[in-house]
GUKE-196062 format. One record per residue: residue in three letters; x, y, z of N, C-alpha, C in turn. Coordinates in Angstrom, 3 decimals. Layout:
SITE zapa      nc1      nc2      nc3     cac1     cac2     cac3      cc1      cc2      cc3
SITE  ALA        X        Y        Z        X        Y        Z        X        Y        Z
...
//
This chain:
SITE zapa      nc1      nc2      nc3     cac1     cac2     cac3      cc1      cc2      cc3
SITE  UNK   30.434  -24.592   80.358   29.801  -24.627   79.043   30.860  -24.996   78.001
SITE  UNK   30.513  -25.644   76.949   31.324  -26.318   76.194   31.612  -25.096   74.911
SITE  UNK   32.474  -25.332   73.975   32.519  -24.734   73.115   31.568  -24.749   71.723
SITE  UNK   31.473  -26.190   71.903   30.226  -26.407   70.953   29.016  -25.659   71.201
SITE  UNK   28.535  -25.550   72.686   27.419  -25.032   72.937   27.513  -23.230   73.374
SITE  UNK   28.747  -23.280   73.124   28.800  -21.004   72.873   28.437  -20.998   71.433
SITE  UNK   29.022  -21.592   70.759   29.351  -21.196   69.585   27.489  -21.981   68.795
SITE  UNK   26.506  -22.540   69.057   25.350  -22.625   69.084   24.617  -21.526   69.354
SITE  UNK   24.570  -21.136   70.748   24.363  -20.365   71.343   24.044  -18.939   70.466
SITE  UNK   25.704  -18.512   70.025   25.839  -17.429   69.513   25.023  -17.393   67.446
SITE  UNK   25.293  -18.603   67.427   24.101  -18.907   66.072   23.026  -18.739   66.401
SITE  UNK   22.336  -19.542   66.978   20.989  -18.896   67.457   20.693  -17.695   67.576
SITE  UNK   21.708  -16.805   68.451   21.121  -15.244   68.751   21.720  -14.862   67.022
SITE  UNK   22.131  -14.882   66.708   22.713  -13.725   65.648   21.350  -14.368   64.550
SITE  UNK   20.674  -15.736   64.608   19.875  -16.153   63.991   18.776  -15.173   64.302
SITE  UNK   18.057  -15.085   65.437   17.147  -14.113   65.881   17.290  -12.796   65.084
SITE  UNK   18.443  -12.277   65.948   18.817  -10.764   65.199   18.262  -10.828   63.884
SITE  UNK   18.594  -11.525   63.421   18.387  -11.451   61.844   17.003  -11.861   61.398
SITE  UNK   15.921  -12.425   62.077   15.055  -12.146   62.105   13.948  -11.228   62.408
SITE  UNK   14.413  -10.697   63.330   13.959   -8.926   63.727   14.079   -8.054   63.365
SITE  UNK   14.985   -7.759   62.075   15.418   -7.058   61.377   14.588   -7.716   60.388
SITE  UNK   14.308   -8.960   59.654   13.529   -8.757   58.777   12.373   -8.687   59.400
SITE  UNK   11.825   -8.774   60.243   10.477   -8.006   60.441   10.263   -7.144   60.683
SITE  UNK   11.263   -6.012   61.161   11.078   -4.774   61.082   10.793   -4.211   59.553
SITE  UNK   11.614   -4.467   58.648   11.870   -4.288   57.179   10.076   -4.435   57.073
SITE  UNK    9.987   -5.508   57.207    8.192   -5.946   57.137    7.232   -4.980   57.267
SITE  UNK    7.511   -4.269   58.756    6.395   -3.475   58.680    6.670   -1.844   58.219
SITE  UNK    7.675   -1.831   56.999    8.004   -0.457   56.195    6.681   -0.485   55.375
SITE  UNK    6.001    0.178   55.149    5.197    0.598   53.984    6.251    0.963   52.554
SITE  UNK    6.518    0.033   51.979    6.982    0.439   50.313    5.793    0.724   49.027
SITE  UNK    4.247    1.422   49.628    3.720    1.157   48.625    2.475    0.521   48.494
SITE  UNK    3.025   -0.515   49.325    1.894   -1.872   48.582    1.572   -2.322   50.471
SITE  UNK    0.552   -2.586   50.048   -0.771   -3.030   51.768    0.107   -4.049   52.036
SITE  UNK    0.349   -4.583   53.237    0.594   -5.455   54.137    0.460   -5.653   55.149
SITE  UNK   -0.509   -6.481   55.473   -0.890   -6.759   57.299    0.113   -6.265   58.008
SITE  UNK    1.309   -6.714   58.005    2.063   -6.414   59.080    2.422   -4.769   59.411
SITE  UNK    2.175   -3.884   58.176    2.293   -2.673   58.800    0.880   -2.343   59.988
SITE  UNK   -0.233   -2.627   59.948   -0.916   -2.577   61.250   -0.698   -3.383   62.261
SITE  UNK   -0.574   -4.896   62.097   -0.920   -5.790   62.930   -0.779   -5.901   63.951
SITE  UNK    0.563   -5.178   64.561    1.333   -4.336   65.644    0.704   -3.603   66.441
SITE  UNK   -0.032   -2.723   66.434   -0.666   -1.323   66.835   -1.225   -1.723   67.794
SITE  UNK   -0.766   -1.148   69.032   -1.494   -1.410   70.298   -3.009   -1.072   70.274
SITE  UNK   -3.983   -1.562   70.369   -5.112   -0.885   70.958   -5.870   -0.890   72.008
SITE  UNK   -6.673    0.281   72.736   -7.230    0.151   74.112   -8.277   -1.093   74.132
SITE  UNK   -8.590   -1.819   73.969   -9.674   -2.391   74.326  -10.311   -3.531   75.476
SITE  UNK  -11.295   -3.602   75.657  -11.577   -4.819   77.295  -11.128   -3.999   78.720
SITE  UNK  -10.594   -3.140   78.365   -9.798   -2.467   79.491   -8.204   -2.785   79.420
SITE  UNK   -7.530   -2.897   78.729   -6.237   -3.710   78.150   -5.576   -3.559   76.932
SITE  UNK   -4.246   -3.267   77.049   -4.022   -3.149   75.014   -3.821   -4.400   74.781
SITE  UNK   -3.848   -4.400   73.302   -4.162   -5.534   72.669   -3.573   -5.388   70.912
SITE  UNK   -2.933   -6.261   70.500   -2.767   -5.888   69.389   -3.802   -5.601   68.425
SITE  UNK   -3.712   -4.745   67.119   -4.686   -5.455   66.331   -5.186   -6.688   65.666
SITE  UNK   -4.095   -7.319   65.696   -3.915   -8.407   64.576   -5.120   -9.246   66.216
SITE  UNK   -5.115   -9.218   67.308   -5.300  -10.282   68.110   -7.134   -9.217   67.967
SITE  UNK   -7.790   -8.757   67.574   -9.018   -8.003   67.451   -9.511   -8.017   66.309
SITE  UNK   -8.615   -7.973   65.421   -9.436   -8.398   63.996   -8.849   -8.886   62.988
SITE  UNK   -9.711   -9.488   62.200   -9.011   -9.899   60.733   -7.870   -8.612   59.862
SITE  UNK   -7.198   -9.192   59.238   -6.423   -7.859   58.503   -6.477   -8.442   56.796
SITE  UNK   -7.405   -8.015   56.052   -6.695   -8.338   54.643   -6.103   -7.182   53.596
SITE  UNK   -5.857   -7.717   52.160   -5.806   -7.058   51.271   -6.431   -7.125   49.938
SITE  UNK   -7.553   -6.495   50.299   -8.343   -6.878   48.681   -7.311   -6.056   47.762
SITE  UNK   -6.741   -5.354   47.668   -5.734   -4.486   46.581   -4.665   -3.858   47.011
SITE  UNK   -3.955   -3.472   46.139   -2.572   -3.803   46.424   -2.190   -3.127   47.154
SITE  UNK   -2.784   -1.626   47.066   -2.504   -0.384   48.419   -3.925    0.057   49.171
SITE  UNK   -4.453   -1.062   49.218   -5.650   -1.176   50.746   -5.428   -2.149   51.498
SITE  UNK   -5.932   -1.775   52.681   -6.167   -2.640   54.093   -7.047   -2.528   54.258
SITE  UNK   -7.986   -3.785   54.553   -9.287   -3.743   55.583   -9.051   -4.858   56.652
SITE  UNK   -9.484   -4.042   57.613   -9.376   -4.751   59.024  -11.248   -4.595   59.617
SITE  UNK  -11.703   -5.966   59.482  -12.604   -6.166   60.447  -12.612   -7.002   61.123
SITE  UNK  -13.002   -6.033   62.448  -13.194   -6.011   63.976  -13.938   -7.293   64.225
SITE  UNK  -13.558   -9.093   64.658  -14.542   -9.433   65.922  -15.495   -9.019   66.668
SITE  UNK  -15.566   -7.852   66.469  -16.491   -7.453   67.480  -16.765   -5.770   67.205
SITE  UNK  -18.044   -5.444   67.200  -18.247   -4.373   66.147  -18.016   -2.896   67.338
SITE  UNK  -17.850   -3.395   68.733  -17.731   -2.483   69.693  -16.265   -2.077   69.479
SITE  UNK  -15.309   -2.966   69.059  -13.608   -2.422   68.654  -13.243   -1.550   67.115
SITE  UNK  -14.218   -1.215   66.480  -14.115   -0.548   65.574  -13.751    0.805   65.664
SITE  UNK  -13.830    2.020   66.746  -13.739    2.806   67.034  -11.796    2.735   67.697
SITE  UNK  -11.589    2.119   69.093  -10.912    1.938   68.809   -9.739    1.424   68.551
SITE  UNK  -10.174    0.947   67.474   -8.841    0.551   66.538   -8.676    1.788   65.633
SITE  UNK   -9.551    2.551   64.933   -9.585    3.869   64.343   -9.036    4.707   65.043
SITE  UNK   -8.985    4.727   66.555   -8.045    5.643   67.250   -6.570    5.367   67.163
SITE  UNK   -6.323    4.292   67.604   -5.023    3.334   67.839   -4.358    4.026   66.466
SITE  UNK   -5.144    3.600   65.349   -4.225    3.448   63.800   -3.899    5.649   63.245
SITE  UNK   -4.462    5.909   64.271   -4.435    7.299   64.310   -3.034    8.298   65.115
SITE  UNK   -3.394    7.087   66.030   -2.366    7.956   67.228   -0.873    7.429   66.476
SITE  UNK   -0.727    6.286   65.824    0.480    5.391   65.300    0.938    6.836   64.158
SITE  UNK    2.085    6.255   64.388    2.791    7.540   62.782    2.704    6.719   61.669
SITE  UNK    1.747    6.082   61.259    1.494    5.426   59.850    1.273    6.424   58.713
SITE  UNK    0.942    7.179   59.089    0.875    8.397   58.027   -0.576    8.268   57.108
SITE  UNK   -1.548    7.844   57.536   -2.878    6.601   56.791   -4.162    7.664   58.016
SITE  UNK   -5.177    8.092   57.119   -6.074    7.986   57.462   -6.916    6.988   57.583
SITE  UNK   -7.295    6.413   58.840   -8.309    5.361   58.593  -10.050    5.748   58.062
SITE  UNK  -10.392    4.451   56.929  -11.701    5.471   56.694  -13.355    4.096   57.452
SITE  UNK  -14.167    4.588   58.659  -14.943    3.497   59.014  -16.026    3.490   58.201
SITE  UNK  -16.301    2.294   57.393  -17.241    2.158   57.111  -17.863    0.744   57.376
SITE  UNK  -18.906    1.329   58.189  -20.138    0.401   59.267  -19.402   -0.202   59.862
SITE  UNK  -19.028   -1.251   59.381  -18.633   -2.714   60.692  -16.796   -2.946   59.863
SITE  UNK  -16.385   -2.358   59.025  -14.916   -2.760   58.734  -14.123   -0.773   58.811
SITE  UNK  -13.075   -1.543   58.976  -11.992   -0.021   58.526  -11.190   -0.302   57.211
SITE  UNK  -11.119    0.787   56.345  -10.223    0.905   55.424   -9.309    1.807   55.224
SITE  UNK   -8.000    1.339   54.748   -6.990    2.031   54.657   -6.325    1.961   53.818
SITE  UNK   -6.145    3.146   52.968   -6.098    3.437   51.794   -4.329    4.148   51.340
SITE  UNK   -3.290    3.211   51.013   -1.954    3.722   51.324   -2.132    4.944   50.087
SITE  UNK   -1.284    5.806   50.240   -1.189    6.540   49.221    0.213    6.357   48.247
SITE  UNK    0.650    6.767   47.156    1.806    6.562   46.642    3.169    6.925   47.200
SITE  UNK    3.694    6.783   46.986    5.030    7.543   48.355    5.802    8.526   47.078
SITE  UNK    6.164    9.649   47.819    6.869   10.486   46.995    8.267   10.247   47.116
SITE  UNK    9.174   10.937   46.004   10.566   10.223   46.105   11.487   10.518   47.203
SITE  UNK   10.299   11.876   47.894   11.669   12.307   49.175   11.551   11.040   50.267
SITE  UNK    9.605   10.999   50.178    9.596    9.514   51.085   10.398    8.497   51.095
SITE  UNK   10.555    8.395   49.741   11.389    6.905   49.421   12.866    6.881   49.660
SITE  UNK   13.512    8.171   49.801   14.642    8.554   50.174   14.767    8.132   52.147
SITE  UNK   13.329    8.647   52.684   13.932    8.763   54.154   13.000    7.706   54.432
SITE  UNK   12.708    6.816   54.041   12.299    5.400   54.118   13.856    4.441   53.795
SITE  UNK   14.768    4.644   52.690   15.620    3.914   52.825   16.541    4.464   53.588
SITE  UNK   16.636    5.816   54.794   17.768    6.143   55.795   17.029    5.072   57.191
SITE  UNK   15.631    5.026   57.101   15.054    4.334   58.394   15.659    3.031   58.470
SITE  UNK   15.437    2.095   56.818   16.045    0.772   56.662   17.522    0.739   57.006
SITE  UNK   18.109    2.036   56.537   19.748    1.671   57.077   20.194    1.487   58.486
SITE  UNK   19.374    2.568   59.242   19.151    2.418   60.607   19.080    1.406   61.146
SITE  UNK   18.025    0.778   60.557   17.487   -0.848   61.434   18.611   -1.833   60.908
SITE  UNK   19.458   -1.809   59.686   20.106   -2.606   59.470   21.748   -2.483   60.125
SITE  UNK   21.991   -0.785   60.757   22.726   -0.821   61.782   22.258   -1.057   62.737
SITE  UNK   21.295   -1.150   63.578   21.506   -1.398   64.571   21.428   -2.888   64.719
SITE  UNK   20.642   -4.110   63.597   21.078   -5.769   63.461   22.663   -5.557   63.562
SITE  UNK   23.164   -5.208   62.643   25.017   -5.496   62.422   25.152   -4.998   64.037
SITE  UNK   24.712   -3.892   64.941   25.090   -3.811   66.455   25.086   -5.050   67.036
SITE  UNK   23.978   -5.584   67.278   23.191   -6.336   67.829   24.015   -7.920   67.976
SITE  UNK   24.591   -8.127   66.100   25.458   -9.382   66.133   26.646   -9.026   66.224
SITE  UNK   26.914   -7.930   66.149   28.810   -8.002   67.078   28.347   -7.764   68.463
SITE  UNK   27.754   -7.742   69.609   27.329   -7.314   70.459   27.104   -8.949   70.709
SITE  UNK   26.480   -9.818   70.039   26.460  -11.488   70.393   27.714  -12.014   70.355
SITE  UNK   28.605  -11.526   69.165   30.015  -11.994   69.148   31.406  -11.788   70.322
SITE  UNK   31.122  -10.631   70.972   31.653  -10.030   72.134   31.494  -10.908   73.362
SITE  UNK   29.854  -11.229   73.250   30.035  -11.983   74.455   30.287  -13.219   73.966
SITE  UNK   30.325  -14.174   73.136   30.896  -15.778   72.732   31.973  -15.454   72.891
SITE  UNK   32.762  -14.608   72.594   34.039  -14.474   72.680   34.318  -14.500   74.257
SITE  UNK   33.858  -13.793   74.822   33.961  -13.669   76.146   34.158  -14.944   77.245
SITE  UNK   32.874  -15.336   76.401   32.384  -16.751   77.076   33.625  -17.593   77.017
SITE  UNK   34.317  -17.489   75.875   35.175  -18.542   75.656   36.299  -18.709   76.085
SITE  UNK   37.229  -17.038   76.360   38.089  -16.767   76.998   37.932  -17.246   78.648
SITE  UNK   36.727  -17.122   79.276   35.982  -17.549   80.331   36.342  -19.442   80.586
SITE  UNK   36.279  -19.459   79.828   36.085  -21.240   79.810   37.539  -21.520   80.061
SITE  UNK   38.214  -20.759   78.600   39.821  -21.168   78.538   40.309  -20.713   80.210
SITE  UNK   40.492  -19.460   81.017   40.924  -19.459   81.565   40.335  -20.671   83.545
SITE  UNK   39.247  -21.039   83.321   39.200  -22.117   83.928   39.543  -23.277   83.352
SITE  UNK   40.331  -23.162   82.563   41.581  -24.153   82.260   41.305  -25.686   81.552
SITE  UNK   39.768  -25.763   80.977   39.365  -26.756   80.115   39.732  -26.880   78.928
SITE  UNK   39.654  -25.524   77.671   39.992  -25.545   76.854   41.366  -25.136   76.528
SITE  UNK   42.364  -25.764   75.448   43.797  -25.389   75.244   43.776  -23.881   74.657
SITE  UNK   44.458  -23.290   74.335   44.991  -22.215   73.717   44.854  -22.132   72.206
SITE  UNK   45.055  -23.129   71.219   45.037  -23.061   69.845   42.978  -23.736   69.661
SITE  UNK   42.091  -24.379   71.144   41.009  -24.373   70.977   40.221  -23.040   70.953
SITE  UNK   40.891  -21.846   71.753   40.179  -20.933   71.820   40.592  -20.069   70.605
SITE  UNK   41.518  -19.791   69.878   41.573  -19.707   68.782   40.588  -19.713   67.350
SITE  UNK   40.970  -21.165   67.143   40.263  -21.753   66.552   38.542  -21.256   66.253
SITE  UNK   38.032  -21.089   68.212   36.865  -21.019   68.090   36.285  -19.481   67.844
SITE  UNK   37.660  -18.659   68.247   37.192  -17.282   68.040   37.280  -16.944   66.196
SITE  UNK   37.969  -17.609   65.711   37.649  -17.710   64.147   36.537  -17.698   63.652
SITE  UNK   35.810  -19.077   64.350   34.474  -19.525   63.808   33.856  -18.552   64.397
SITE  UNK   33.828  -18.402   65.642   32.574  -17.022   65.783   32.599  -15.837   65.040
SITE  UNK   33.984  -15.593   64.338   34.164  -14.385   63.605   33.462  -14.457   62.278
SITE  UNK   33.736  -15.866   61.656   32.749  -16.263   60.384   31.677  -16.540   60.480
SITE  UNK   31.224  -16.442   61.494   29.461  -16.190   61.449   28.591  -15.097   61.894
SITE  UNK   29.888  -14.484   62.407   29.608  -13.321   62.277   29.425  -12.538   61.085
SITE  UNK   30.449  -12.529   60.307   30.550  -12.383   59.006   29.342  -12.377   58.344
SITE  UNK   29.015  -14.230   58.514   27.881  -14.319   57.295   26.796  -13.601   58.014
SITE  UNK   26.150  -13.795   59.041   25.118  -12.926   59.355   24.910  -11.583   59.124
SITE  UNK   25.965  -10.713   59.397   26.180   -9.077   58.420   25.775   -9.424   57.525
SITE  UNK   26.584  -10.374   56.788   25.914  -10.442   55.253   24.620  -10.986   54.771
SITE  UNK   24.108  -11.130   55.648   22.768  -12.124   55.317   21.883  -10.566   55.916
SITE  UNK   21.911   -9.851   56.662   21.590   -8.926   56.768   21.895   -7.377   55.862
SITE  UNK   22.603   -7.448   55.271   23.064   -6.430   54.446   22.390   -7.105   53.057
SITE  UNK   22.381   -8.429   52.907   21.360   -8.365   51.493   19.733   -8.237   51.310
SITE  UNK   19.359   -8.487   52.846   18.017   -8.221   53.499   18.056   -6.597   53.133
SITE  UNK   19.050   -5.622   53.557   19.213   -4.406   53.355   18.952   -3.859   51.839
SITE  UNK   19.485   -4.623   50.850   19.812   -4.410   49.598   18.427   -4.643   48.420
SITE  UNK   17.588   -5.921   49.164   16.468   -6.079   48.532   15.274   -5.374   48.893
SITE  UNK   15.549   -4.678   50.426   14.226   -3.854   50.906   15.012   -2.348   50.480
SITE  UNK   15.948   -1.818   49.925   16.195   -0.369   49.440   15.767   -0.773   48.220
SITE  UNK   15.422   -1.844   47.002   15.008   -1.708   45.947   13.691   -1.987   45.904
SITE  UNK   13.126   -2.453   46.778   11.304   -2.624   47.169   11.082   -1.257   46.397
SITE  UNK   11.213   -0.471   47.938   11.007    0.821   48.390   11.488    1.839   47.373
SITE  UNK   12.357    2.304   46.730   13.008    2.806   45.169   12.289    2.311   43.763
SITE  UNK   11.279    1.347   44.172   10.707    1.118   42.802    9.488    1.419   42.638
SITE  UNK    8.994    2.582   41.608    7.822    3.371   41.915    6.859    2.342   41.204
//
């Protein structure tokens, strides 16, 4: 493997990382309705789980409701279980053929251990891309010692993996910085 193509490689994954982390961020409740805090939620149905999002529509007529209706008026039940058993903290309420869900305001202790959850997820991204950087590095020392690449190439390249490493922390730590002020703003 070439050096060009570790050092790709390792962009790509630290690219990912950093996308999973903002979708985790995604499905925080700060407040305000967003599909993606249900859309996730396994539910029993057909004989099979199934997401919700793949069973029913999800909107937001207002800013802290969800209504999700069911395809099919036999999955209404449950999905009312599913969104029950989940730690959403949300009563679901059925009425006839849709569910509604009604966020409530978050109190400030919430908003306190809502931004220790975000720090969490944003350590374990910063894990995740030194954990990609370990192995490019690896990879590369790998290469050098089957004797393709020189000595001031592997260098060189462990630099660059170090600066993108870099920026990705940082591209993740400002992901960090704009979802602790979501969530902090009543």
């Amino acid at each position: 493997m070439a050096l060009d193509d570790i050092l790709l490689e390792a962009e790509e994954k630290m690219t990912k990382t950093e996308q999973v982390v903002q979708h985790e961020f995604a499905g925080l409740r700060t407040g305000r309705a967003s599909p993606v805090l249900v859309e996730n939620i396994m539910v029993e149905a057909y004989g099979s789980h199934m997401r919700i999002r793949e069973l029913a529509g999800i909107t937001t007529p207002e800013a802290r409701v969800l209504l999700i209706q069911p395809w099919d008026v036999s999955t209404v039940h449950p999905i009312e279980k599913a969104i029950l058993k989940s730690n959403l903290g949300v009563t679901p309420t059925v009425q006839g053929k849709v569910i509604r869900l009604v966020l409530p305001e978050l109190s400030q202790e919430r908003r306190h251990d809502m931004v220790k959850i975000v720090r969490k997820m944003t350590e374990d991204g910063r894990v995740a891309i030194r954990h990609v950087r370990r192995d490019a590095i690896e990879a590369v020392k790998k290469e050098s010692k089957g004797g393709g690449i020189a000595e001031d190439q592997v260098e060189g390249s462990e630099k660059e993996i170090q600066k993108l490493t870099d920026e990705y922390i940082a591209k993740i730590d400002g992901h960090l910085n704009a979802k602790e002020k979501e969530i902090m703003t009543v």
